[in-house]
Legacy VTK file of the C-alpha trace (Angstrom):
# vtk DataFile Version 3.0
C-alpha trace
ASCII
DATASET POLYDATA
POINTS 139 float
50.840 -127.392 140.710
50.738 -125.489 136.957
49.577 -128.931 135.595
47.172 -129.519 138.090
45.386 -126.195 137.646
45.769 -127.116 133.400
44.180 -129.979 133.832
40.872 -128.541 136.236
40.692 -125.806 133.694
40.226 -127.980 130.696
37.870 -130.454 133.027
35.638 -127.342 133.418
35.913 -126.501 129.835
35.103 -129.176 128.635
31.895 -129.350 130.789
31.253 -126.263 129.303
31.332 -127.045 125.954
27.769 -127.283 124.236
26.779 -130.730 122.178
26.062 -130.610 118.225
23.178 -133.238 117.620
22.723 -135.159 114.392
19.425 -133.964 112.790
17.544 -137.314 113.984
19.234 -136.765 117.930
17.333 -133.272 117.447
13.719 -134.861 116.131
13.812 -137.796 119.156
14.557 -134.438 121.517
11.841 -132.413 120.163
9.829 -135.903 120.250
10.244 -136.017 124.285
9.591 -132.603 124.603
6.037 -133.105 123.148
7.017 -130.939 120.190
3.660 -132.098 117.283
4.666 -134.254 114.319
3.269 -132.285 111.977
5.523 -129.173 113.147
8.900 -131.381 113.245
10.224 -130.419 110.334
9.537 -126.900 110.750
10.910 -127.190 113.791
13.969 -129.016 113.068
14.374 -126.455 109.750
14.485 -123.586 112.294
16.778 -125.000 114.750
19.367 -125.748 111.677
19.083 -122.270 110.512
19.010 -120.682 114.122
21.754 -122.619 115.748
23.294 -125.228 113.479
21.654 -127.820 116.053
24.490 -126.601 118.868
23.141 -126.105 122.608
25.974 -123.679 123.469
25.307 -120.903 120.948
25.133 -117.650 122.288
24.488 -115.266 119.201
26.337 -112.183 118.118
24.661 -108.747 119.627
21.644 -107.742 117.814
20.682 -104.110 116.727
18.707 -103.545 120.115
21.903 -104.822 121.798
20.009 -108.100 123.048
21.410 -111.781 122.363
20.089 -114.925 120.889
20.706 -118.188 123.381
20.757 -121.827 122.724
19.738 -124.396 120.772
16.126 -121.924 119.574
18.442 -119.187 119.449
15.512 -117.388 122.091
16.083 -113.213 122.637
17.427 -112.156 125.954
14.916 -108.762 125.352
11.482 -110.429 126.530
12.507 -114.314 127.310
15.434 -115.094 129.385
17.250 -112.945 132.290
21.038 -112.548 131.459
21.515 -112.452 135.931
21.507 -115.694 138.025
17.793 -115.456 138.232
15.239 -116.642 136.351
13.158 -113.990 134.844
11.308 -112.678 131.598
8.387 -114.152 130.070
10.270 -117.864 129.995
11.663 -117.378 133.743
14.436 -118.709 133.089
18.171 -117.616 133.048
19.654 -117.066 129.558
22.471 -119.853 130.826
20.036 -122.255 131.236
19.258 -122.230 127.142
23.078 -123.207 126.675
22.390 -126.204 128.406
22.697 -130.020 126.756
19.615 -130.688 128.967
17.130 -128.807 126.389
14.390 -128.845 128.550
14.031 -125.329 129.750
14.800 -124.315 125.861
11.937 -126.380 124.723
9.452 -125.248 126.713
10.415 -121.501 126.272
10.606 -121.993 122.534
7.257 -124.005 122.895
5.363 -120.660 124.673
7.580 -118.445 121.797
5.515 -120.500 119.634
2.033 -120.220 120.854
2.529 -116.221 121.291
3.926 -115.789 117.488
4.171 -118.753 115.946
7.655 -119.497 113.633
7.500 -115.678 112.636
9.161 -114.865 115.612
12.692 -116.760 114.378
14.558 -114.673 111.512
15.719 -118.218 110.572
12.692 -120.158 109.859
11.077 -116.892 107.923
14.185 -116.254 105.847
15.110 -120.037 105.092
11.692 -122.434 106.133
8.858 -120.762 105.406
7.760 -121.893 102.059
10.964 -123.422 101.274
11.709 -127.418 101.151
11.790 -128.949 104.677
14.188 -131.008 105.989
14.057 -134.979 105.056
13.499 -136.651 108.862
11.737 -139.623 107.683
14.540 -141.889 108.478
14.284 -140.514 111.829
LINES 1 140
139 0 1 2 3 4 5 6 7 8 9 10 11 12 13 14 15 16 17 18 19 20 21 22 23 24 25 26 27 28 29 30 31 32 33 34 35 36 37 38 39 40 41 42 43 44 45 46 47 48 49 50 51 52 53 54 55 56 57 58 59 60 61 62 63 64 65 66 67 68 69 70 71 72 73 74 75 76 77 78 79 80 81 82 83 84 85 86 87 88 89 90 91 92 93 94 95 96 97 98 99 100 101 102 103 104 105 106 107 108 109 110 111 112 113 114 115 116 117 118 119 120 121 122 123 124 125 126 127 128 129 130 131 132 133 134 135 136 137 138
């Protein structure tokens, strides 16, 4: 019975556990997601800086108390509702940023974008803007 219940625990652990992608899995995902060419690098630049490229990250508390989800690393303060239902400007649960399916993540991060542009990510203004891009020609 103990090794049945060991063994369900670490199937649903492992289910939880969030995916690193290479640098070019991340450019064909921001590809699908209609993210533009010409913004890929930035995009990939903040992604590295924000999350390392892992879904699952769920950030340390900010000074305001609010968390940083996902992939984007996107605020819990205005974009995603830390209940079971979808709410904020994203409507979307913050769980559903921690997700290997990025496609709730993308499109939040998308209308982050068209609100503020990259200046709303920490990451891309301390280590993108105006710095050397990342290399995704290969890609």
């Amino acid at each position: 019975m103990k090794l049945t219940i060991v063994l369900f625990a670490l199937g649903v652990l492992s289910q939880c556990e969030g995916k690193q992608l290479s640098r070019c899995e991340l450019v064909r995902e921001l590809r699908n997601h209609g993210f533009p060419q010409n913004k890929l690098r930035d995009w990939v630049c903040l992604v590295e800086s924000e999350s390392s490229r892992r879904t699952d990250v769920i950030g340390k508390p900010n000074s305001d108390g609010s968390r940083d989800y996902g992939l984007f690393q996107i605020n819990n303060k205005y974009w995603c509702s830390t209940t079971n239902i979808p709410g904020k400007d994203c409507n979307v649960t913050c769980n559903q940023l921690i997700t290997d399916d990025i496609t709730k993540a993308a499109a939040c991060a998308k209308k982050i974008y068209q609100r503020h542009g990259f200046d709303a990510w920490y990451g891309w203004k301390n280590k993108c803007r105006g710095k050397p891009l990342p290399d995704i020609s290969s890609c």
